[in-house]
C-alpha positions as CSV (number, residue, x, y, z in Angstrom):
1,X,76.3,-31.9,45.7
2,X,73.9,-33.1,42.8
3,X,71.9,-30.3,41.2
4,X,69.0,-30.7,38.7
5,X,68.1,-28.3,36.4
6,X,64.2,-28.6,35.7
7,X,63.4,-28.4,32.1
8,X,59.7,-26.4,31.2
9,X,57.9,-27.5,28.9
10,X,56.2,-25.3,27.2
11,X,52.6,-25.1,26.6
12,X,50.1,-24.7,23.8
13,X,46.6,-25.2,22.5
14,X,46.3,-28.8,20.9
15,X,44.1,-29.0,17.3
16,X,41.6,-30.6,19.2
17,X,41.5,-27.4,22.1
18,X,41.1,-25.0,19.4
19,X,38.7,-26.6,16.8
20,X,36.4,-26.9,20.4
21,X,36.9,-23.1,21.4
22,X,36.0,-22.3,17.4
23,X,32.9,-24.6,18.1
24,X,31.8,-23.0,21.6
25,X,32.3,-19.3,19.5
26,X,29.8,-20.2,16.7
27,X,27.2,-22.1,18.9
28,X,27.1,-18.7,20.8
29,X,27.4,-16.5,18.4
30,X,25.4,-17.5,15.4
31,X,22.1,-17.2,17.8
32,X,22.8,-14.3,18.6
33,X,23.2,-12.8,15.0
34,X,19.8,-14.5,13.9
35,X,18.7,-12.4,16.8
36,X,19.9,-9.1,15.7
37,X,19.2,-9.8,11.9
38,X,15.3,-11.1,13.0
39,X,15.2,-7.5,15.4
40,X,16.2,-5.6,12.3
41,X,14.4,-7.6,9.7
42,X,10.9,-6.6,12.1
43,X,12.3,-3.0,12.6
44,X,12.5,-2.5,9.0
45,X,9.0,-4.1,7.9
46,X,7.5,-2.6,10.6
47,X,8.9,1.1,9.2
48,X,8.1,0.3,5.8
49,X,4.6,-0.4,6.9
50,X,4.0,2.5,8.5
51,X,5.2,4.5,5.7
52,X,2.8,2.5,3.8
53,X,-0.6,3.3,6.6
54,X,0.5,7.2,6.1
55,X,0.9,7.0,1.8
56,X,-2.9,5.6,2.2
57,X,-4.1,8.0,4.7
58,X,-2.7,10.8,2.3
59,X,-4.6,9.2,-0.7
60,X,-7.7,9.1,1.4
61,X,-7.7,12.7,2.6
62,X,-7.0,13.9,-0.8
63,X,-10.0,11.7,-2.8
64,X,-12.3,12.6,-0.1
65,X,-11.9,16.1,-0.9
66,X,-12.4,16.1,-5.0
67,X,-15.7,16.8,-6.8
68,X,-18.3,14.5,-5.9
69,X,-19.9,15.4,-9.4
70,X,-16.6,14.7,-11.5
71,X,-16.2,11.3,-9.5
72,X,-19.7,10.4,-10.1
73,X,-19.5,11.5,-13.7
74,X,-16.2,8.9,-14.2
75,X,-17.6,6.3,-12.1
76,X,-20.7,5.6,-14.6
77,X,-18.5,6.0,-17.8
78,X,-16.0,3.1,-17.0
79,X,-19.1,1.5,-15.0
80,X,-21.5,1.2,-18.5
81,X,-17.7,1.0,-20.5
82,X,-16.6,-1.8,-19.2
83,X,-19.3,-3.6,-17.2
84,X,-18.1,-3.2,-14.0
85,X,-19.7,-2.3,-10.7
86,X,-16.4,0.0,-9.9
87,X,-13.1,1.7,-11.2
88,X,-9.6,1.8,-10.3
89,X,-8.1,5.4,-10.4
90,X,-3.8,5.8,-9.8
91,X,-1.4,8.6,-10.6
92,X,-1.8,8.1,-14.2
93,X,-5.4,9.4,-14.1
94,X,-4.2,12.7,-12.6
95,X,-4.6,14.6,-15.8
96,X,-8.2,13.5,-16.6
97,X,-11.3,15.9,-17.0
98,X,-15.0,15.0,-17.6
99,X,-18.3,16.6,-18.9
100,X,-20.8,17.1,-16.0
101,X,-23.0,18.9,-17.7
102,X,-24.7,17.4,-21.0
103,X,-25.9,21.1,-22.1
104,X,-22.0,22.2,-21.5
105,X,-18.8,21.8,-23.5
106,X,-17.0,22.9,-20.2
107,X,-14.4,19.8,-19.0
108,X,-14.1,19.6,-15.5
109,X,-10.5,18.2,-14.3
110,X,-10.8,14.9,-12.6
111,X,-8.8,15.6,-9.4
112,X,-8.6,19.1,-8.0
113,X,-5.2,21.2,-8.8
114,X,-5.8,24.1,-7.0
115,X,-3.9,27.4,-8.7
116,X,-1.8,25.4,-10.1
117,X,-2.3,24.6,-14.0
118,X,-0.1,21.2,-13.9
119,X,-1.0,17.9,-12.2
120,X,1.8,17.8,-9.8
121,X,-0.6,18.0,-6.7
122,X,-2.2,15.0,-7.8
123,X,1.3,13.2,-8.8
124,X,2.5,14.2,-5.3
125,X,0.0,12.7,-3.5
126,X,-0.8,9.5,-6.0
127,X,2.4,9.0,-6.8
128,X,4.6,9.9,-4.1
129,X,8.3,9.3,-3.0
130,X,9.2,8.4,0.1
131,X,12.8,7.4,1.3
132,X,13.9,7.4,-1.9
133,X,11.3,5.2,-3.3
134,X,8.8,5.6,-5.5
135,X,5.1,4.8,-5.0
136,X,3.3,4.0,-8.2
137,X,0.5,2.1,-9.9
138,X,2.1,-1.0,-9.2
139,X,1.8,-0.2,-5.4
140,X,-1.3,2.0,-5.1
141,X,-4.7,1.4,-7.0
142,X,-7.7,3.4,-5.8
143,X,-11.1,1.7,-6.1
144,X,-14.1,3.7,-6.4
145,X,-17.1,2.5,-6.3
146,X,-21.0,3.4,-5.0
147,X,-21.5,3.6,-1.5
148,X,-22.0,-0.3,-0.1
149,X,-21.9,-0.7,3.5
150,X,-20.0,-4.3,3.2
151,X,-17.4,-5.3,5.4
152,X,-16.6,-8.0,2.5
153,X,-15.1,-5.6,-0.2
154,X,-12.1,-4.8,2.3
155,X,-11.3,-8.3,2.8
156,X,-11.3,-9.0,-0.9
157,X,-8.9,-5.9,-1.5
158,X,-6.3,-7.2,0.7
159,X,-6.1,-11.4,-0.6
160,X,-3.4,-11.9,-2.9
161,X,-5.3,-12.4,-6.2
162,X,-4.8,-12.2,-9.8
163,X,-6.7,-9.0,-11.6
164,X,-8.9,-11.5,-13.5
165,X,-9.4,-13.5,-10.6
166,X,-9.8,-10.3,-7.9
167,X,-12.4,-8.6,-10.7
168,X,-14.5,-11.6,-10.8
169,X,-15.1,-11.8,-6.6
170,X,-15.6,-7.8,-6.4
171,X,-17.6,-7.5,-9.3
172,X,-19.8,-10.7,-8.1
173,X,-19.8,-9.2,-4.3
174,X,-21.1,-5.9,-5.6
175,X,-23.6,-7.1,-8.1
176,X,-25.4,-8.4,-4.9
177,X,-25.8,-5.4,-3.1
178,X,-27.9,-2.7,-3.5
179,X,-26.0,1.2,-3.2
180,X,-26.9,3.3,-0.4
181,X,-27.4,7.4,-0.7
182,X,-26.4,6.8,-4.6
183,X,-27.1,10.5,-5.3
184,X,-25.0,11.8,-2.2
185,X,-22.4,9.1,-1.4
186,X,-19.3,7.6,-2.6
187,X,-16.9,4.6,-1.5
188,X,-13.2,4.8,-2.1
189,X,-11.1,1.9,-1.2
190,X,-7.3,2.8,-1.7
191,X,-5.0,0.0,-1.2
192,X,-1.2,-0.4,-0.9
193,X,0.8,-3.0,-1.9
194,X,4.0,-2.3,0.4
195,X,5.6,-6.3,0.1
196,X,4.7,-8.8,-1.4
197,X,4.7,-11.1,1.3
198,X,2.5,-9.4,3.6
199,X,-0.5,-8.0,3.8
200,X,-1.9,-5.5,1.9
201,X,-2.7,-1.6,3.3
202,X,-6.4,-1.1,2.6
203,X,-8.2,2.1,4.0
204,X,-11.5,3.6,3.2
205,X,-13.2,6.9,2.4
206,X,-16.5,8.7,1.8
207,X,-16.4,11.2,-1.1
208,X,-19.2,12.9,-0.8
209,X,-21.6,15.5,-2.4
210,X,-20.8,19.3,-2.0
211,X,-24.1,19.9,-0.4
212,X,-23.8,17.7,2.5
213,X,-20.2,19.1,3.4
């Protein structure tokens, strides 16, 4: 009786099998990476720019609570010093005092300390560190200004424009309008420059005089 033995032949993926499954992987999966890496990208931005809103909030309830007199005081001396219809105030200005009084020798400080006879308060809150980064003049700048009622100067504040080019528009926005409450009222745009490819952070506050608080 004849018997056959069946020979197996033993299988495997061909060159042209496996560059198709590498193929198939990557058309899957690189989507889905751009996927994760856009949700973290917005994650991220969108925490850093929150971080950003709060820094500016702090700046504004701090300014809005300093001497209306001191502010006023500071505001015409750069104003008549260097021609301008505002100033810009960061961390650096923390130290500063001014002369209210013409019949006094007294120097009152620029930004209020409290008890404390250092500037730190005003570092802290001008300059502050968040997350292990720090905040500074090349982030923040404070613009103080008269009281104008213009929904312009915002919009202005947050274009990406050079300081000579940025001076000329506020300066030329300003020098058409007339103050409001001059002797009670002051405007304080404080802006934050949190990435340079998106907007900037700009919120506004009153300082204003003791008398009406």
């Amino acid at each position: 009786m004849l018997s056959f033995k069946t020979i197996k032949r033993e299988s495997g993926f061909t060159l042209i099998e496996v560059l198709l499954s590498f193929t198939l992987f990557f058309i899957i999966v690189i989507p889905l990476m751009g996927y994760f890496i856009q949700a973290y990208d917005y994650t991220y931005q969108s925490q850093n720019k929150t971080v950003a809103i709060n820094i500016a909030r702090n700046i504004v309830h701090y300014i809005e609570k300093q001497n209306y007199s001191a502010m006023k005081t500071y505001l015409e001396t750069e104003k008549a010093s260097y021609s301008s219809k505002y100033t810009i105030l960061d961390w650096n200005d923390c130290g500063k005092k001014v002369h209210i009084s013409s019949t006094s020798s007294y120097e009152t400080p620029l930004f209020y300390q409290g008890n404390l006879p250092t500037d730190s308060i005003c570092s802290a809150v001008l300059k502050p560190k968040v997350n292990d980064q720090i905040y500074d003049e090349k982030n923040i700048s404070i613009y103080l200004t008269d009281y104008y009622d213009n929904a312009s100067i915002p919009n202005i504040l947050t274009q990406d424009l050079s300081d000579t080019d940025l001076n000329s528009q506020l300066n030329s926005t300003l020098n058409g309008l007339t103050p409001n409450f001059e002797d009670q009222l002051l405007k304080v745009y404080v802006v934050v420059n949190w990435n340079k490819k998106r907007e900037k952070i700009v919120l506004e506050g009153v300082i204003s005089n003791e008398a009406l608080r």
